[in-house]
N, C-alpha and C positions, 0 to 999 in steps of 0.2 A: 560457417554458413555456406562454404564453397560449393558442398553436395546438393544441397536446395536451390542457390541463383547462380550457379556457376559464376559468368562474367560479369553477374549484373551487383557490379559494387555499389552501385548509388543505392540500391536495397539494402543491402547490408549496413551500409550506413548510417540508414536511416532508421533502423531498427537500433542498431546500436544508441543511437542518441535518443531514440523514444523511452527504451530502457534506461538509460542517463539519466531522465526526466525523473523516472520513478522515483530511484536513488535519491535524486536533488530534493527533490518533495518532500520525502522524508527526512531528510538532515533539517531543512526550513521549519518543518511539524516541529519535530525536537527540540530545537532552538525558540519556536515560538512559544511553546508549550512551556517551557524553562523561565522563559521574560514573564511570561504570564501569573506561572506561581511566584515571581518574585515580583510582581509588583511593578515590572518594567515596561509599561504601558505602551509607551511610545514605539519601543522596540518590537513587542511586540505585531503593533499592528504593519511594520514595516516589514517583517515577515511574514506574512499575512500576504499585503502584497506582493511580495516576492514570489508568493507562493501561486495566488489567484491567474497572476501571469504564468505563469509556469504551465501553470493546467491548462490554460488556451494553449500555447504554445504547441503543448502536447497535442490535444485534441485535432488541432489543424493539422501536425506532424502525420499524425494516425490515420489522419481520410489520405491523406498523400500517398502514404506507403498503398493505402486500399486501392486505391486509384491505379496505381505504379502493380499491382499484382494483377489484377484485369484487365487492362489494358496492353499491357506486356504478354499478356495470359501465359504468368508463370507458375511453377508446381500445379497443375489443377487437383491432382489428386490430394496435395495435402493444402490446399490454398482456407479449405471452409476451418481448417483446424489452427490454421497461422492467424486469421482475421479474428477468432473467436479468442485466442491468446490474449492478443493484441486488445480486441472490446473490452477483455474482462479486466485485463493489468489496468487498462483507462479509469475502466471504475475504482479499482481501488486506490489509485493516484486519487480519484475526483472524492472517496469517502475520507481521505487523510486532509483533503483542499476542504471538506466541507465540513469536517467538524472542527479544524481551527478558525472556520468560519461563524461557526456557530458559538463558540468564547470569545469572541468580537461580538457579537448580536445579542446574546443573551447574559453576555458578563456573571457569569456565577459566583457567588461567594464563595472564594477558597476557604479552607480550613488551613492552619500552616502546620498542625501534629499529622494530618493528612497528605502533605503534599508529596512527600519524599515518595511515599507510594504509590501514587497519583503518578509520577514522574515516571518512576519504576513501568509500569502501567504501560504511558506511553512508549520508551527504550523498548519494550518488549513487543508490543504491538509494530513498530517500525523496523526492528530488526527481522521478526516473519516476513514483512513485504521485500526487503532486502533479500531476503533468502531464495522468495519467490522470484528475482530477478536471474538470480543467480540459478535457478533451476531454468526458465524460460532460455535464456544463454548459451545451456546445455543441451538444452533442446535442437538447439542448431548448430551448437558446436561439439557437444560428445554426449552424445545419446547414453553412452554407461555411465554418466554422473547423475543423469536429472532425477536415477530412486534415491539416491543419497540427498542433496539439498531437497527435496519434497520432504521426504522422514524429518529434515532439519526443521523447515517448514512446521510442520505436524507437531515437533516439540514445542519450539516457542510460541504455536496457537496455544497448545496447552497451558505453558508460564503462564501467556497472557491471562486466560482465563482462570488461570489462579491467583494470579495475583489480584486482580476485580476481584474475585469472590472475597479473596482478604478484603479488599477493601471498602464492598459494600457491607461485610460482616461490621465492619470497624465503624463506619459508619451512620449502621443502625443502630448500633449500640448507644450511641450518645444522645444527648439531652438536648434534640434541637427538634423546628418544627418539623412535621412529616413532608411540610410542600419545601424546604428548603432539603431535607434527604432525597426527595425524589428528585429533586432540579443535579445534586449532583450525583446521584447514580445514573442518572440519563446521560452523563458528560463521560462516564465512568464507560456506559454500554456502548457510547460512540467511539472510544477509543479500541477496543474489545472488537469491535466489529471490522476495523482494520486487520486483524490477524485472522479474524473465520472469513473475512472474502481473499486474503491471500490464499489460507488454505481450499478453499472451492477454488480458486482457481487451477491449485493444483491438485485438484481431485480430474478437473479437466487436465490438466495435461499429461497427466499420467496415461489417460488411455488415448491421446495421441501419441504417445512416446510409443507405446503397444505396436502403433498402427503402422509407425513409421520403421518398427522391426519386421513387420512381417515379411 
């Protein structure tokens, strides 16, 4: 990040650890999402809050850094591009925080010939947001990596959405009510949508990667 705040390491910093955040969120999802198909209730909701924390945590981190870039009035030419990174990586921390939030709230009925897939599901939906970190990274630390982790990005959006599609196939197929298929295919699209807002986000950063070649 030298080229963007030269001296200003408390930025850097703080970015770095925003990003950290992402990371941790996801590993917590993983984990809670795991306790959850097994039946480990307790556990589960303790990562839950690990997690709910986590996402404050973050959100306060993010006005700081926004704060700290205005006020310092640094990069201005790429400042609206660094803040807009920043907003969107927050959302999709806050859609991994809010759908383990929502198997807390609305407790769905597992299937357990389901879950392995389900599981599957989520690893793949949280490895894109990972990737997404990891392009964001490159963004400020080597602009010739970030087409490569986007591409990576762009794959595992795809798993994701194939593997969903396996599983509301599999799903449908069976002999259950249609408000109990629709309750978990809704749990199925929230997981799924973890990997198409990593991806938007880097359909955004791509063309600030552009910007910052020119």
């Amino acid at each position: 990040m030298l080229d963007l705040f030269g001296k200003h390491k408390q930025i850097e910093a703080e970015i770095e650890q925003f990003l950290d955040y992402i990371v941790e969120g996801g590993l917590l999802f993983k984990k809670g999402i795991r306790f959850y198909l097994d039946d480990r209730l307790d556990e589960f909701e303790e990562r839950l809050t690990d997690l709910r924390q986590l996402e404050k945590n973050a959100d306060r981190l993010r006005r700081n850094i926004e704060t700290h870039l205005y006020t310092r009035t640094l990069i201005p030419e790429f400042r609206g591009d660094v803040l807009g990174l920043l907003e969107h990586s927050d959302g999709v921390l806050n859609q991994i925080a809010d759908t383990l939030l929502e198997f807390s709230v609305e407790q769905p009925e597992t299937l357990k010939e389901l879950n392995k897939t389900k599981y599957e599901l989520a690893k793949n939906a949280i490895k894109a947001s990972e990737s997404m970190v990891k392009a964001i990274r490159a963004y400020f630390n080597d602009l010739n990596a970030v087409r490569d982790h986007i591409q990576h990005v762009n794959f595992l959006r795809e798993e994701t959405n194939r593997v969903a599609e396996s599983y509301k196939r599999d799903l449908y197929s069976r002999d259950l009510r249609l408000s109990h298929k629709m309750h978990l295919r809704y749990f199925a699209v929230s997981i799924e949508n973890i990997a198409d807002d990593a991806e938007d986000l880097c359909d955004r950063l791509a063309i600030a990667t552009i910007k910052r070649h020119l």
